[in-house]
PDB file with one MODEL, atoms N, CA, C and O in Angstrom:
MODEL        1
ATOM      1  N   UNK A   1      98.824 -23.973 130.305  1.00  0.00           N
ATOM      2  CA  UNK A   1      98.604 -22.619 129.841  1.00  0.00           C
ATOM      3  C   UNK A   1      97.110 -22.332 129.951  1.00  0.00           C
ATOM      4  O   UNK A   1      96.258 -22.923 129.287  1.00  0.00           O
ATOM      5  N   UNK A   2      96.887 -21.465 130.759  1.00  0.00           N
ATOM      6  CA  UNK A   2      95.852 -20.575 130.895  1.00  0.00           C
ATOM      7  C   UNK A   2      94.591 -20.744 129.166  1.00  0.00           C
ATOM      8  O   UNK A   2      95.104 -20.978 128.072  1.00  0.00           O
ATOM      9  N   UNK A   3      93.445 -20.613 129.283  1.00  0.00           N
ATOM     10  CA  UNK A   3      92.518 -20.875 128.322  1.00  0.00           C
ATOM     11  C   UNK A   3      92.220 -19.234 127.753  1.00  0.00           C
ATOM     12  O   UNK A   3      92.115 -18.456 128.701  1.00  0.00           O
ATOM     13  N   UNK A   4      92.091 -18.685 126.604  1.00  0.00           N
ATOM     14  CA  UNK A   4      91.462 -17.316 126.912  1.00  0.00           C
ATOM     15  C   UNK A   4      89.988 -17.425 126.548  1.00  0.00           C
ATOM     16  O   UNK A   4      89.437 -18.178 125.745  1.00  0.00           O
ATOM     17  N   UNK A   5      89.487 -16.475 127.349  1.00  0.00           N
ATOM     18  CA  UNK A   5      87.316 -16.586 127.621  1.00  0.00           C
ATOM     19  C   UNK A   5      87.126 -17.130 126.322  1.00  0.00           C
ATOM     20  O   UNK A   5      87.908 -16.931 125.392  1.00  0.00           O
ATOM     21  N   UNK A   6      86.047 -17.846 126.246  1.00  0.00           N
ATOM     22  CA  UNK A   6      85.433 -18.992 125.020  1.00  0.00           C
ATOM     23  C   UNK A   6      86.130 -19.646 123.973  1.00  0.00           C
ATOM     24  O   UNK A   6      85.762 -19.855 122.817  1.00  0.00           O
ATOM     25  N   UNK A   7      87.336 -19.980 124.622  1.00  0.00           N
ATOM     26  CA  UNK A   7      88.012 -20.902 123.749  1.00  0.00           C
ATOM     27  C   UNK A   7      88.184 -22.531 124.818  1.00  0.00           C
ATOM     28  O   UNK A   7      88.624 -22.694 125.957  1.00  0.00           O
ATOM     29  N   UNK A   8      87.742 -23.278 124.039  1.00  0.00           N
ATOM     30  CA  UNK A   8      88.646 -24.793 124.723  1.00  0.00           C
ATOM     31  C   UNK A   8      89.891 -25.695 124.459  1.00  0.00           C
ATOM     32  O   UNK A   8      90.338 -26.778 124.838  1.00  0.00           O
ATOM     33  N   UNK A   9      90.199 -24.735 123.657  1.00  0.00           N
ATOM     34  CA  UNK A   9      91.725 -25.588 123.224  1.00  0.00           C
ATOM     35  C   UNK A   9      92.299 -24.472 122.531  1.00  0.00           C
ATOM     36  O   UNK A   9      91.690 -23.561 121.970  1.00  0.00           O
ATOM     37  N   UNK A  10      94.013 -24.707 122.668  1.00  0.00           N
ATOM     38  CA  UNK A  10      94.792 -24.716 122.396  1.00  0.00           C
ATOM     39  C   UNK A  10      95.574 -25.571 121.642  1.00  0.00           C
ATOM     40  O   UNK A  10      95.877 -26.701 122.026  1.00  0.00           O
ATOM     41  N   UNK A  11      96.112 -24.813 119.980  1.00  0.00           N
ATOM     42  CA  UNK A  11      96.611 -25.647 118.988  1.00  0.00           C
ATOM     43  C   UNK A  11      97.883 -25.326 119.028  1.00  0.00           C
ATOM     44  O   UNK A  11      98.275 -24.230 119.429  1.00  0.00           O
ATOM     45  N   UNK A  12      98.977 -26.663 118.432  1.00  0.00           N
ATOM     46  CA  UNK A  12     100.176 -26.488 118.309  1.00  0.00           C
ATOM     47  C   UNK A  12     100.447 -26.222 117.172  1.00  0.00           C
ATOM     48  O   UNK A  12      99.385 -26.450 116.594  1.00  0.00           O
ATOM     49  N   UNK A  13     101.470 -25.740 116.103  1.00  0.00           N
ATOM     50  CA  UNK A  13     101.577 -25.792 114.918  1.00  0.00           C
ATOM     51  C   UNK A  13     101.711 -26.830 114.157  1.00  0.00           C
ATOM     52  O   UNK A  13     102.522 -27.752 114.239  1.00  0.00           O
ATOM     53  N   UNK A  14     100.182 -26.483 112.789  1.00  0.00           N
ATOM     54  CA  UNK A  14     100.407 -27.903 112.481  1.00  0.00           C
ATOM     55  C   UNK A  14      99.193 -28.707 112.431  1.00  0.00           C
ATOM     56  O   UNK A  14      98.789 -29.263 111.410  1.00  0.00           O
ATOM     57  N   UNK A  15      98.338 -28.770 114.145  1.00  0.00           N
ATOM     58  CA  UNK A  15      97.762 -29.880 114.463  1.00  0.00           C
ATOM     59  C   UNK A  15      96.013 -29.702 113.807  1.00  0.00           C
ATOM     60  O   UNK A  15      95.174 -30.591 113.656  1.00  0.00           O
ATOM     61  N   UNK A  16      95.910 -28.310 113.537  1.00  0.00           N
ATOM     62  CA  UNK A  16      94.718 -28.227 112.920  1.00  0.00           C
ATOM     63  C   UNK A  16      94.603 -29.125 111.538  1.00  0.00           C
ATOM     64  O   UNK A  16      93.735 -29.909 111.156  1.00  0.00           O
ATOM     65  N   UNK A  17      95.833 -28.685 110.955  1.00  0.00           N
ATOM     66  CA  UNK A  17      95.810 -29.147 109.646  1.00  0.00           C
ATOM     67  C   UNK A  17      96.082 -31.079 109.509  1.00  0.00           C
ATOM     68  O   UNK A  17      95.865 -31.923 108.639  1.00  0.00           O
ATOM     69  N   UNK A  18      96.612 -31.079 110.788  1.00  0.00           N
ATOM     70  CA  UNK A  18      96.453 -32.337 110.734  1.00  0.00           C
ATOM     71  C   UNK A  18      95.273 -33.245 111.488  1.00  0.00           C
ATOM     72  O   UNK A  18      95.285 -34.469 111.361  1.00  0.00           O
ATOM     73  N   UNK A  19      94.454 -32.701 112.123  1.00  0.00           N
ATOM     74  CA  UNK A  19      93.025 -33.072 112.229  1.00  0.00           C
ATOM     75  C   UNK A  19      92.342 -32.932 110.757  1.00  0.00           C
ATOM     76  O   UNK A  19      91.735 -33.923 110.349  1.00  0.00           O
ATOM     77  N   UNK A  20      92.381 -32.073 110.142  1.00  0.00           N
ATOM     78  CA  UNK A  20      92.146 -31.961 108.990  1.00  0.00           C
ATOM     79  C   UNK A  20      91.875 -33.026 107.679  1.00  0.00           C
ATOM     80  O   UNK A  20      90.854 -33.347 107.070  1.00  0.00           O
ATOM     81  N   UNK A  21      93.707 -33.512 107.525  1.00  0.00           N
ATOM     82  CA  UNK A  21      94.106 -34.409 107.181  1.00  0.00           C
ATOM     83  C   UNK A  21      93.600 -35.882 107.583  1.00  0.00           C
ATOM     84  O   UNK A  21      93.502 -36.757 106.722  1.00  0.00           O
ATOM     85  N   UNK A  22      93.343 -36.069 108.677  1.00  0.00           N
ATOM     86  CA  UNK A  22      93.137 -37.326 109.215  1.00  0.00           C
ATOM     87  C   UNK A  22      91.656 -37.421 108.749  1.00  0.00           C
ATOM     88  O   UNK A  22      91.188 -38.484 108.342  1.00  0.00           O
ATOM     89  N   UNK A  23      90.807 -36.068 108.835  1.00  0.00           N
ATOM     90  CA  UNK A  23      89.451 -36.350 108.916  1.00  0.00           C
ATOM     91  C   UNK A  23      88.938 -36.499 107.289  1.00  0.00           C
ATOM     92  O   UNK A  23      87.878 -36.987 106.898  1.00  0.00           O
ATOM     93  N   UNK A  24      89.868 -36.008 106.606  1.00  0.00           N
ATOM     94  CA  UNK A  24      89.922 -36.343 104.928  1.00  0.00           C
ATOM     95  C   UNK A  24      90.389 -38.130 104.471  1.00  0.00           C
ATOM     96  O   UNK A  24      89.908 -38.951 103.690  1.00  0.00           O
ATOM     97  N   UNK A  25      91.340 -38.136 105.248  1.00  0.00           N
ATOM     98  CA  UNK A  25      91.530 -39.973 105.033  1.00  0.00           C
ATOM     99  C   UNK A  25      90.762 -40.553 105.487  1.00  0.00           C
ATOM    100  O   UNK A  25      90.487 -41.621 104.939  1.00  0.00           O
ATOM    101  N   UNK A  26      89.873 -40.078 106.961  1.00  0.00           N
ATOM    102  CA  UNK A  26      88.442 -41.269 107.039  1.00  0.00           C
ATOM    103  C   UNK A  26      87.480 -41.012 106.645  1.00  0.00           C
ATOM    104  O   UNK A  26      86.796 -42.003 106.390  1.00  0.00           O
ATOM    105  N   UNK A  27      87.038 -40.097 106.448  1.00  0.00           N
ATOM    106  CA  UNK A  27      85.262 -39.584 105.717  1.00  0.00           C
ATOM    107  C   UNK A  27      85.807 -39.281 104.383  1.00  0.00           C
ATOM    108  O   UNK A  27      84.719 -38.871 103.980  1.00  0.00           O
ATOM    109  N   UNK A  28      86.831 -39.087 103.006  1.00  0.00           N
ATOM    110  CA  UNK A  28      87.042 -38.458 102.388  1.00  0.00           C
ATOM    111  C   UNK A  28      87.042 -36.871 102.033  1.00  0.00           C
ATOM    112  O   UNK A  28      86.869 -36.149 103.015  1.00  0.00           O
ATOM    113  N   UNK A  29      87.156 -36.421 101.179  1.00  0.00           N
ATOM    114  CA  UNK A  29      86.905 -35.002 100.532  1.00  0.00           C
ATOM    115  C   UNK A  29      85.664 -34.759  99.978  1.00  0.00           C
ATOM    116  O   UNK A  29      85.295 -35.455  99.033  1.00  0.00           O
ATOM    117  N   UNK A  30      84.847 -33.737 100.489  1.00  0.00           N
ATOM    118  CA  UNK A  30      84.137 -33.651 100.358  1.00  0.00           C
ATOM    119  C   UNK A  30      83.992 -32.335  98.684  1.00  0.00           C
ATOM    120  O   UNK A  30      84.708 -31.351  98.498  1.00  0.00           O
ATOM    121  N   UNK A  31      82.979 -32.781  97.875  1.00  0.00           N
ATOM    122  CA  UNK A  31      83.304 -31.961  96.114  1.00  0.00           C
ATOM    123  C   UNK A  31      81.814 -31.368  96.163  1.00  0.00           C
ATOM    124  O   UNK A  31      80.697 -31.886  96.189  1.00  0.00           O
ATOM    125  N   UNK A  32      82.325 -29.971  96.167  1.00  0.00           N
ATOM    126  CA  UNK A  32      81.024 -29.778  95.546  1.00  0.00           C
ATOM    127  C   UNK A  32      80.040 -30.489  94.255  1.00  0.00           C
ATOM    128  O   UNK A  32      80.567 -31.313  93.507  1.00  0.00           O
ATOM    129  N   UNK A  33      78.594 -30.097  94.074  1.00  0.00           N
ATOM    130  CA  UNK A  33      78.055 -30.878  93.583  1.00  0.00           C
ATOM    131  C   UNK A  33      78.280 -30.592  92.096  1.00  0.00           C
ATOM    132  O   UNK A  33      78.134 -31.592  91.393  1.00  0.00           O
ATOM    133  N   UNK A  34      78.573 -29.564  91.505  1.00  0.00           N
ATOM    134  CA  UNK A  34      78.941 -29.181  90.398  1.00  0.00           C
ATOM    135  C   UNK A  34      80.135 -29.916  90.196  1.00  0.00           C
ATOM    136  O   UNK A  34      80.111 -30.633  89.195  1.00  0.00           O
ATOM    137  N   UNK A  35      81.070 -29.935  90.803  1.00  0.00           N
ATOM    138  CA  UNK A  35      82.665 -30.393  90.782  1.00  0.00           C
ATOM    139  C   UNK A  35      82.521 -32.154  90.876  1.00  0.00           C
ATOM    140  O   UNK A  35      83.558 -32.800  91.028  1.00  0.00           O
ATOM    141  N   UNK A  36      81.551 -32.675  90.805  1.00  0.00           N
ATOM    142  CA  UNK A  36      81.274 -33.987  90.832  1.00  0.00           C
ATOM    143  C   UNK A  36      80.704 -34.288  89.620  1.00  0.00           C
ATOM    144  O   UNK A  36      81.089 -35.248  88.953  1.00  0.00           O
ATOM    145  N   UNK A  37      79.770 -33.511  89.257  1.00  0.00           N
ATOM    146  CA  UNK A  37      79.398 -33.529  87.741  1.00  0.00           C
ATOM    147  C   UNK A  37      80.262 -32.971  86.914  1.00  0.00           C
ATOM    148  O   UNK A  37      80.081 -33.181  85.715  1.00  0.00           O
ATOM    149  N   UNK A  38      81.111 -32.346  87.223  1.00  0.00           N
ATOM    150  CA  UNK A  38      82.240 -31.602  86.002  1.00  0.00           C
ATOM    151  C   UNK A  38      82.923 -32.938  85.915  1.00  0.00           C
ATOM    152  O   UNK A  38      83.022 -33.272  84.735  1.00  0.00           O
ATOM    153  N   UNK A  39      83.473 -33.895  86.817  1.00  0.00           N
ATOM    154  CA  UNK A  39      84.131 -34.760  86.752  1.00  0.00           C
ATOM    155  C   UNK A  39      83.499 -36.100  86.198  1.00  0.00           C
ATOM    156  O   UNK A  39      84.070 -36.846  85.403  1.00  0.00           O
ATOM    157  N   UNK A  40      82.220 -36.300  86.738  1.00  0.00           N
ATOM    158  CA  UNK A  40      81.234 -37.055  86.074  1.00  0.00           C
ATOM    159  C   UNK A  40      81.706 -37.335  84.070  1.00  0.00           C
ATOM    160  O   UNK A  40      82.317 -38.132  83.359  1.00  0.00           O
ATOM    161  N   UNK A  41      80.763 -35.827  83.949  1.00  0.00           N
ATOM    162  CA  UNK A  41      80.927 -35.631  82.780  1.00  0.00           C
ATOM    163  C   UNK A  41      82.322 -35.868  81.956  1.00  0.00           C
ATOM    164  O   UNK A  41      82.259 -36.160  80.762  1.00  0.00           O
ATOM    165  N   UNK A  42      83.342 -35.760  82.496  1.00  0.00           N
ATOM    166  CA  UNK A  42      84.846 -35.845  81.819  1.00  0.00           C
ATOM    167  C   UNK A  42      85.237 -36.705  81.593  1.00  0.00           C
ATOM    168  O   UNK A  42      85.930 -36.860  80.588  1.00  0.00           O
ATOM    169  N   UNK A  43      84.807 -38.170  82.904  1.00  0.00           N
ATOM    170  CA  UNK A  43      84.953 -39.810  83.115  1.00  0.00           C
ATOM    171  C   UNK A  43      84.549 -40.575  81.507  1.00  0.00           C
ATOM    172  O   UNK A  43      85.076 -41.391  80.750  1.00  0.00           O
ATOM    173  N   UNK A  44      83.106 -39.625  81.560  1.00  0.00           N
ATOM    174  CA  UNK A  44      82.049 -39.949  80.391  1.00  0.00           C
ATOM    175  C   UNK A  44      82.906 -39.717  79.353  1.00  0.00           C
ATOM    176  O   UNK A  44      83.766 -40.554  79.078  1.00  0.00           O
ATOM    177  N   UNK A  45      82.840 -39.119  78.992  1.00  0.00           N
ATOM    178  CA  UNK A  45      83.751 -38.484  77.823  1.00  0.00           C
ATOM    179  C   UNK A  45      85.488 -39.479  77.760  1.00  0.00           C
ATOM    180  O   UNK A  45      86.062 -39.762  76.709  1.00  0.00           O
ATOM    181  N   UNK A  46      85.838 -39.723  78.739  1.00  0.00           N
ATOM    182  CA  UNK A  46      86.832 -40.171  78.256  1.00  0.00           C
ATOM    183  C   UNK A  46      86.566 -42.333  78.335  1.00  0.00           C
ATOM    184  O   UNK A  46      87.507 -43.126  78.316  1.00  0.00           O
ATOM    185  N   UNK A  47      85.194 -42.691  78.408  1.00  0.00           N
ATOM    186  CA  UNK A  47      84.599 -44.005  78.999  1.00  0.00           C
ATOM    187  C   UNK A  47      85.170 -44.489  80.124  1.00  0.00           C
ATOM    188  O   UNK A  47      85.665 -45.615  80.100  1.00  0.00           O
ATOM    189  N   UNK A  48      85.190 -43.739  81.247  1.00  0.00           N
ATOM    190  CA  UNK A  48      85.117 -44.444  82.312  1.00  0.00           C
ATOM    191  C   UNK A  48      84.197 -43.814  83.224  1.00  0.00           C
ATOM    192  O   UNK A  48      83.700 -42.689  83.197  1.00  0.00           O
ATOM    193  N   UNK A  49      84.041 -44.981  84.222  1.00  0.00           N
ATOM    194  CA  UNK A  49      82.455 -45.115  85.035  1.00  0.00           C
ATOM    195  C   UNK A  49      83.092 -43.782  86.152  1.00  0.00           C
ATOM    196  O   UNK A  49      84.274 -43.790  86.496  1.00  0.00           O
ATOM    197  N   UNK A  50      82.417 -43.032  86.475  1.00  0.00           N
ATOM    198  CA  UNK A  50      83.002 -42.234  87.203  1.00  0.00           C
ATOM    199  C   UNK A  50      82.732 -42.535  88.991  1.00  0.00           C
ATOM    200  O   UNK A  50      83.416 -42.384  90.003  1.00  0.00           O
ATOM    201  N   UNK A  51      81.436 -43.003  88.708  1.00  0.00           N
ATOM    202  CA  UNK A  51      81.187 -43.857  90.452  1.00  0.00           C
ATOM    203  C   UNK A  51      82.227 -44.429  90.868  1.00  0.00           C
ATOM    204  O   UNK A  51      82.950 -44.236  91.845  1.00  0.00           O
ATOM    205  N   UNK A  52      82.239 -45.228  89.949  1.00  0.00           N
ATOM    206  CA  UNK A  52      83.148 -47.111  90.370  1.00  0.00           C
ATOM    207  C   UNK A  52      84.366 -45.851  90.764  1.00  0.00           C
ATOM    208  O   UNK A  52      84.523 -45.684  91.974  1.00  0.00           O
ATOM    209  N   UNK A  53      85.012 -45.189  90.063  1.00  0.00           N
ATOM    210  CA  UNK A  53      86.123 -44.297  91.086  1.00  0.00           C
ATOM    211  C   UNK A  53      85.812 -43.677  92.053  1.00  0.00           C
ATOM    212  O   UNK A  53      85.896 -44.087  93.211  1.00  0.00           O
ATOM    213  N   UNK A  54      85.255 -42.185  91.556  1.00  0.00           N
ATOM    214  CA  UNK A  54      84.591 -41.449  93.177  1.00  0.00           C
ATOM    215  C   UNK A  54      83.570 -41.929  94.139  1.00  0.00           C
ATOM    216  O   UNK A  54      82.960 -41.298  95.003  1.00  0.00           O
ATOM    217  N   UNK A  55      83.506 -43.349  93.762  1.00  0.00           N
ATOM    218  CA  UNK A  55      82.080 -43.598  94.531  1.00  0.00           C
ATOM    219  C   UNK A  55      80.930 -42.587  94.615  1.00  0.00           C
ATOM    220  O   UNK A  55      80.767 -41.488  94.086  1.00  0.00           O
ATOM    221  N   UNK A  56      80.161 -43.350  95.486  1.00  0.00           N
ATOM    222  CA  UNK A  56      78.806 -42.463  95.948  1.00  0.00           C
ATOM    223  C   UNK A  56      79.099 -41.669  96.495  1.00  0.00           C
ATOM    224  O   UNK A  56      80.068 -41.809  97.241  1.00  0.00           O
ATOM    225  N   UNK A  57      78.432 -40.440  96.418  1.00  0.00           N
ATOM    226  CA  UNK A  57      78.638 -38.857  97.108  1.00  0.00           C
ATOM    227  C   UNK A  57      78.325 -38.973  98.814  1.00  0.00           C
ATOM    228  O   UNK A  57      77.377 -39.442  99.443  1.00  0.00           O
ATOM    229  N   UNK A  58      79.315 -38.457  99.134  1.00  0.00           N
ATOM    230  CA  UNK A  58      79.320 -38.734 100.706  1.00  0.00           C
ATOM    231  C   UNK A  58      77.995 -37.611 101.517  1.00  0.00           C
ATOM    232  O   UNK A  58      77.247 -36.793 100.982  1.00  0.00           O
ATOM    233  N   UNK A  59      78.111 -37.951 102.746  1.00  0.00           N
ATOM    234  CA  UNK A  59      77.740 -37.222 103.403  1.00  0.00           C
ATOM    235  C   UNK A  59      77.745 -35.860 103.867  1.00  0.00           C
ATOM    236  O   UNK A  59      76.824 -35.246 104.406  1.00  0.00           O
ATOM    237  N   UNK A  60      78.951 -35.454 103.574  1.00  0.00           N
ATOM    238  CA  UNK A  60      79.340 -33.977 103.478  1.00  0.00           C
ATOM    239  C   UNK A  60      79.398 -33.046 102.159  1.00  0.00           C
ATOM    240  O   UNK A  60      79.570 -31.837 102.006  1.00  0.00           O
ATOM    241  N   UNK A  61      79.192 -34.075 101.313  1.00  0.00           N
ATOM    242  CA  UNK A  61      79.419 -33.356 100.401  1.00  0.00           C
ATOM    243  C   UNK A  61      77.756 -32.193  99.493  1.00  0.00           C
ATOM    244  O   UNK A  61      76.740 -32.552  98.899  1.00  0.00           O
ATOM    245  N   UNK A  62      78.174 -31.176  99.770  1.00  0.00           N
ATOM    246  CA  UNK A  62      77.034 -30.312  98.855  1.00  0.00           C
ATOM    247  C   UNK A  62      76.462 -30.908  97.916  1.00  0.00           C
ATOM    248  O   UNK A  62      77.166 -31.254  96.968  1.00  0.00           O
ATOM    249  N   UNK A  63      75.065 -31.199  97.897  1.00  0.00           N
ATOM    250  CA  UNK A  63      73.766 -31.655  96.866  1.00  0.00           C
ATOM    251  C   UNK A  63      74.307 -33.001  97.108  1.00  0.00           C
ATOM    252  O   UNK A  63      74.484 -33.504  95.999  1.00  0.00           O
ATOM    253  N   UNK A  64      74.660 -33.836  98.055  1.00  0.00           N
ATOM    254  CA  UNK A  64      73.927 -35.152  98.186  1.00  0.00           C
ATOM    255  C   UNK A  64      72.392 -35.353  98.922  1.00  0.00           C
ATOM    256  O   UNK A  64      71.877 -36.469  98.980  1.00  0.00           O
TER     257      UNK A  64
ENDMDL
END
């Protein structure tokens, strides 16, 4: 199938979301930086380490 002007691909249904998916199981989800401290803070509050779960803030993620 034919390309239309400035596109390079063509998606099937589905496959975005599953690039998506795949790219969330190897780099994780990326949390905003507020949404890391909201969770931070909650770990705290309930005594658990919140790192040792979410680990270190990735690379994608806002305010690392």
């Amino acid at each position: 199938m034919p390309l239309a002007p400035g596109f390079e691909e063509i998606f099937h249904p589905g496959e975005i979301e599953d690039r998506n998916a795949a790219a969330a199981a190897r780099d994780g989800v990326a949390l905003p930086a507020k949404t890391r401290r909201d969770l931070d803070r909650l770990a705290r509050s309930c005594g658990i380490d919140a790192a040792a779960v979410l680990g270190p803030p990735g690379p994608r993620e806002a305010g690392a």
